[in-house]
N, C-alpha and C positions, 0 to 999 in steps of 0.2 A: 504494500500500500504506500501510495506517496504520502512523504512526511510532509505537515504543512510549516510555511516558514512566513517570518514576519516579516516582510517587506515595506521597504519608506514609500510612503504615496510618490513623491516624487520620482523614485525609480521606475513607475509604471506610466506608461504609452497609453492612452486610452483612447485613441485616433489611428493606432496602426494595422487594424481591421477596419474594413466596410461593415458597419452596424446595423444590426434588423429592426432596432429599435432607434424610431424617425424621434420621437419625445419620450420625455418625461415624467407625468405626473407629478405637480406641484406637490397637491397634498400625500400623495400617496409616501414620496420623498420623507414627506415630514413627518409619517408615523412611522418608517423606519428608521429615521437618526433617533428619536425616542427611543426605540425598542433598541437599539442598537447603546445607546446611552444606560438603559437601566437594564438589560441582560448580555450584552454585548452580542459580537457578531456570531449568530448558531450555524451560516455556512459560510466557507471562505472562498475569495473566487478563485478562477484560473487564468495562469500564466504561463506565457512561454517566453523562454532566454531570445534576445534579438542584440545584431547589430548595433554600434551607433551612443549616440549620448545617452539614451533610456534604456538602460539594462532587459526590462523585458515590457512584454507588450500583454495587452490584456486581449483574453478569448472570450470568459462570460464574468457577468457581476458588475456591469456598467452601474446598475443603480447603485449600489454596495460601497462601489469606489467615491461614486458622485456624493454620499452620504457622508463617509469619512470625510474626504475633502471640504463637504460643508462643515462639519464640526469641528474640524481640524483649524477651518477659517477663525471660526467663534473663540473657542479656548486651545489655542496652542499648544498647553501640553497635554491634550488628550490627540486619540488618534492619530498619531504622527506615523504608524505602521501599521499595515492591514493584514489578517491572515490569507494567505495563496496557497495553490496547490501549483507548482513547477510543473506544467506539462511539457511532452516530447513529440508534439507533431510534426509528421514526416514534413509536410508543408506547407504553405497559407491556406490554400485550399482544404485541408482536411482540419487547422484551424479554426475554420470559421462554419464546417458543417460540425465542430464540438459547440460553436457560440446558439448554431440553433439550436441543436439538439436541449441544450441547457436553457434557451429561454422556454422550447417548447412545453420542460416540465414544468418549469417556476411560473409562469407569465407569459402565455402565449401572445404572440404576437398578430395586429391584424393582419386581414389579406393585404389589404396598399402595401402595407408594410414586407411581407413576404416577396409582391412581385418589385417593390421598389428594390428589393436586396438582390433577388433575384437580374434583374434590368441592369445593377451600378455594376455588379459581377463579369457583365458581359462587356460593359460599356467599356470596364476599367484593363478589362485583357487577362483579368482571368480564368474566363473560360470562353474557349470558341463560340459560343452560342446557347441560346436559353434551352436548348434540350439539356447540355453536358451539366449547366449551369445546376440544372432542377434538379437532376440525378444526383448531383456531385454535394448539395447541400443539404436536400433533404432523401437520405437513399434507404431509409427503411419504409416510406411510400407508396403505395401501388399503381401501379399506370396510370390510372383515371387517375389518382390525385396530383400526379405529377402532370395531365394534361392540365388540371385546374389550375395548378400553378404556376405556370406556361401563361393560360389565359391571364391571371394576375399580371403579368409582367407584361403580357401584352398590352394592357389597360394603360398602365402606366407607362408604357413609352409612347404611349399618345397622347395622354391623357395628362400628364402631371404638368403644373401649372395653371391647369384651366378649369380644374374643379375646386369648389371652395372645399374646404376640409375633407379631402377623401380618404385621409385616415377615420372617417366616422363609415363610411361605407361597409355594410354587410357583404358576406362571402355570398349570399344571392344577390343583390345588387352588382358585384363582380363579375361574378358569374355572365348575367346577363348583358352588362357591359361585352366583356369579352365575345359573346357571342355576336353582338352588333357589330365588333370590329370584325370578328373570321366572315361575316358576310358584304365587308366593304361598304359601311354604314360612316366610316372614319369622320370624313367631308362632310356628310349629312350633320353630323351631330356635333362638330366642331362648328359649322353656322349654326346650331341652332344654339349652342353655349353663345355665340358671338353675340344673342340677343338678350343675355342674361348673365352677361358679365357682372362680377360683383355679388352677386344676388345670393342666398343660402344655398345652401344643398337641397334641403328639399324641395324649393321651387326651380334650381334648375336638373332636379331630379324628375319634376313630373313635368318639366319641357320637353325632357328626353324620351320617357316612356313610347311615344307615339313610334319615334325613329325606332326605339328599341323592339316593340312589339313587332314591326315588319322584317328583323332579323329574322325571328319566328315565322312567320309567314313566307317571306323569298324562299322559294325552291334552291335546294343548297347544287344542286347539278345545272353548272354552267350553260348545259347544250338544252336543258329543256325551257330556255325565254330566248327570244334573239338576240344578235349581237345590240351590245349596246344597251338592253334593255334589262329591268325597269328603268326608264330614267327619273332619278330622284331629285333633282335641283337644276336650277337654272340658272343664271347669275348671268345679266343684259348691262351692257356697256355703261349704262345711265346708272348704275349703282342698286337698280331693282333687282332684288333676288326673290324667286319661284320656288318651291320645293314642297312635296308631297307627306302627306304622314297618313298614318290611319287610324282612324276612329270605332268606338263600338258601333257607328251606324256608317260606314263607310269608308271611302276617301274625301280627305281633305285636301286643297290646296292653298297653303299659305303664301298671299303678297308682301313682299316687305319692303315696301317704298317709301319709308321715312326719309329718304337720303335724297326721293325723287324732286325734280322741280316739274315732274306733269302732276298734280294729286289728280290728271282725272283718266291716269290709266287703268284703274281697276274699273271705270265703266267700259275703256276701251276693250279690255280684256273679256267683258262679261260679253259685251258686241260682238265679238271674236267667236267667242263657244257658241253663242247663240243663232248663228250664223250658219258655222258649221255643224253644228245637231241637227238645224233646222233642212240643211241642204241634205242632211244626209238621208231625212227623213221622207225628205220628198222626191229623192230620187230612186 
């Protein structure tokens, strides 16, 4: 069994891992330096020896360390040294499938947060791509979860920046996401966030719904609509954008000519359809 050893906060790297945990918890923080204060610390994190001016680097116990360090601030001669366990991973990659592995017992982490780790992994050149990525972090997984995971990370290399807090987002709302982007919904729902910049999650959660629900619906086999089709958006030189959603009683067609200097294109529009139903009817 690894002996555990007291190490100086300062000794430890807590940045030289990619992190599956995107925040914090204020409060939660602050009922662990308590507990940590009046029974002290009941598990110690882990470490591994590294290169360079910081002796070692940290694999899990992010909060743990971030605790110490705040009490450490407060009363200086408490916590100046944390308990670790010295691990021996073969190498960064194996790592930081011990950092999951360790939050997944203590504190799971959410989906954002998964495919966001998942995504930086790729981004950052450690792993070829979000298949090796998924296997190589979380590998006691089963197929299907490792496709969900896959999806998470899809999400997020679209998505990130343009949802207001999507670490609040459920692994079905991802899910669903996900599924909107494997059917090429990306553009669609990127204009329709464009119109709800700012705004909560859940009001630009139920913008989305529409685009999302037609993931579900588009037939997933390319050859059975024609090329090009369905066509989902428009977007006309004049700054008016077109684009289609669907509803519990239909299709809709959304105008979004706020930017227009005609406001009387959507009569001209209605003249348009009206025209052609009517031609078609009569011939």
């Amino acid at each position: 069994m690894t002996d555990i050893q007291h190490i100086p906060l300062a000794q430890i790297d807590a940045t030289a891992l990619l992190r599956d945990r995107l925040t914090l918890d204020a409060d939660a923080l602050g009922t662990l330096q308590t507990s940590i204060l009046s029974d002290g610390l009941r598990q110690p994190i882990e470490v591994f020896a590294q290169h360079g001016d910081t002796p070692y680097a940290l694999i899990s116990g992010l909060r743990r360390l971030t605790a110490f360090r705040q009490i450490h601030a407060r009363h200086p001669d408490r916590c100046a040294t944390i308990p670790a366990f010295v691990r021996q991973p073969q190498d960064v990659g194996q790592a930081m499938a011990l950092m999951v592995a360790e939050n997944e017992i203590r504190a799971p982490i959410t989906p954002w947060e998964k495919g966001a780790l998942i995504q930086s992994c790729v981004e950052h050149g450690l792993y070829p791509n979000l298949d090796t990525a998924t296997e190589a972090l979380f590998p006691a997984l089963t197929r299907q979860a490792h496709s969900r995971l896959r999806g998470f990370a899809l999400v997020v290399q679209n998505f990130d920046g343009a949802l207001t807090d999507p670490r609040s987002l459920s692994t079905r709302r991802m899910d669903r996401l996900a599924a909107a982007c494997r059917a090429g919904l990306i553009d669609l729902m990127h204009m329709t966030l464009d119109e709800h910049r700012g705004a909560g999650l859940e009001t630009q959660w139920r913008a989305l719904v529409p685009t999302i629900t037609e993931a579900i619906l588009t037939p997933e086999d390319p050859e059975s609509t024609p090329t090009g089709r369905p066509r989902r958006a428009l977007r006309l030189h004049s700054g008016i954008t077109l684009r289609r959603e669907w509803t519990r009683t239909g299709w809709l067609i959304r105008i979004n000519a706020r930017h227009s200097e005609h406001p009387e294109i959507v009569d001209d529009i209605l003249d348009l359809v009206e025209k052609w139903f009517q031609e078609g009817l009569n011939n």
